[in-house]
C-alpha positions, 0 to 999 in steps of 0.5 A: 500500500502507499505510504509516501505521496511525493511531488512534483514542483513546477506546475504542480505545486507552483504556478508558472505563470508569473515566472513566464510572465516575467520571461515574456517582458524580459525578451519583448514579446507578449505573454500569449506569445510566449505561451503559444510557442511553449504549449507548440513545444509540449505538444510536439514534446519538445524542450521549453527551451526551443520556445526561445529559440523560435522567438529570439534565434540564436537566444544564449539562455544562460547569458540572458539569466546573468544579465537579467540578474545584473540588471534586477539583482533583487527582483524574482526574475525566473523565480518564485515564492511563496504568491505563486503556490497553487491554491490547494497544496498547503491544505492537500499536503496538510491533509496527506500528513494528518492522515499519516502519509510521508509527504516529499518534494522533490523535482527538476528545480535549480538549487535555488529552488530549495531555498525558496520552497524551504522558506514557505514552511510547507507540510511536508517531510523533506524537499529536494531538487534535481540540482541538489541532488545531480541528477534530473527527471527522467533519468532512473537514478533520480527516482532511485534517490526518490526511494532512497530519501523516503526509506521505501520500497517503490511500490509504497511511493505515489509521484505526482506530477503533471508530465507523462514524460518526466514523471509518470512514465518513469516513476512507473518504470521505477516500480513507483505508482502514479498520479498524473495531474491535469494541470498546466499546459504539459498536464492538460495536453499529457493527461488527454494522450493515449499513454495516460492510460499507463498512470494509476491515477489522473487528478485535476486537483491535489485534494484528490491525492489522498483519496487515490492513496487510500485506493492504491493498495 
């Protein structure tokens, strides 16, 4: 039976869309501009990153990062805190560990990330991120360290997240069971595919966690 539900963090627990928001002034397009090039890139299941490349060729990412941080070193920039939290995590979260779950968060997030996630005190067990750990989603070692931070088997772990590619499939391959979440764009596009089938769960909402951890024995 599940006795660890673990998360995922951008577009399941934190809301993007400040973040992509931001992205959109920084390069000088509008926000549905910017939104329209990423929803073509989750469906043809490529990476975000490509998004820039078609509105700014030849775009340095990480040279854009350093500038903007020299230009607002004090602004959230590609960041975020604790405004940009779904409004059903805390009590979700909350939820899970009042019913006796090991709730764990962990994700593709910079180390930077942890800081920010940390400093909003959720209810939860432990947070870890790719970077802290040096290794990302979808690679197995990642959800080997998820197993191993719990202390579980990985059938007594549920991963939710909100991408077919980055958390269902792998986290299944990884013996673990699966809540896809229909939210964000990769969720609403991922959770209509075939493929969604292969999830134990799809949610459209993090209250519904619990109630698919007390069926998933």
């Amino acid at each position: 039976m599940v006795k660890a539900v673990v998360f995922d963090v951008g577009e399941t627990l934190i809301d993007e869309t400040r973040i992509w928001t931001r992205w959109a002034e920084r390069i000088g397009v509008s926000y549905f501009v910017l939104m329209g090039a990423l929803g073509g890139m989750a469906a043809l299941d490529r990476s975000h990153s490509e998004a820039f490349e078609i509105i700014r060729p030849g775009i340095d990412l990480d040279a854009e990062e350093a500038a903007w941080e020299r230009d607002d070193p004090d602004g959230l920039r590609n960041h975020f805190d604790g405004d940009d939290l779904y409004p059903d995590v805390r009590p979700a979260l909350g939820a899970l560990r009042e019913a006796g779950y090991q709730v764990i968060i962990a994700g593709n997030q910079p180390r930077r990330a942890y800081d920010a996630l940390a400093a909003m005190e959720l209810p939860a067990d432990s947070v870890h991120t790719s970077d802290g750990w040096g290794v990302a989603k979808p690679q197995p070692e990642f959800f080997a360290k998820v197993a191993a931070v719990a202390g579980r088997e990985p059938e007594e772990i549920l991963y939710v997240g909100d991408r077919l590619d980055n958390d269902v499939l792998p986290a299944g391959r990884a013996g673990m069971r699966t809540a896809l979440l229909r939210r964000g764009p990769w969720g609403y596009l991922h959770a209509a595919r075939p493929e969604a089938r292969v999830a134990d769960v799809i949610v459209d909402d993090l209250h519904e966690v619990l109630e698919a951890a007390r069926r998933l024995t």
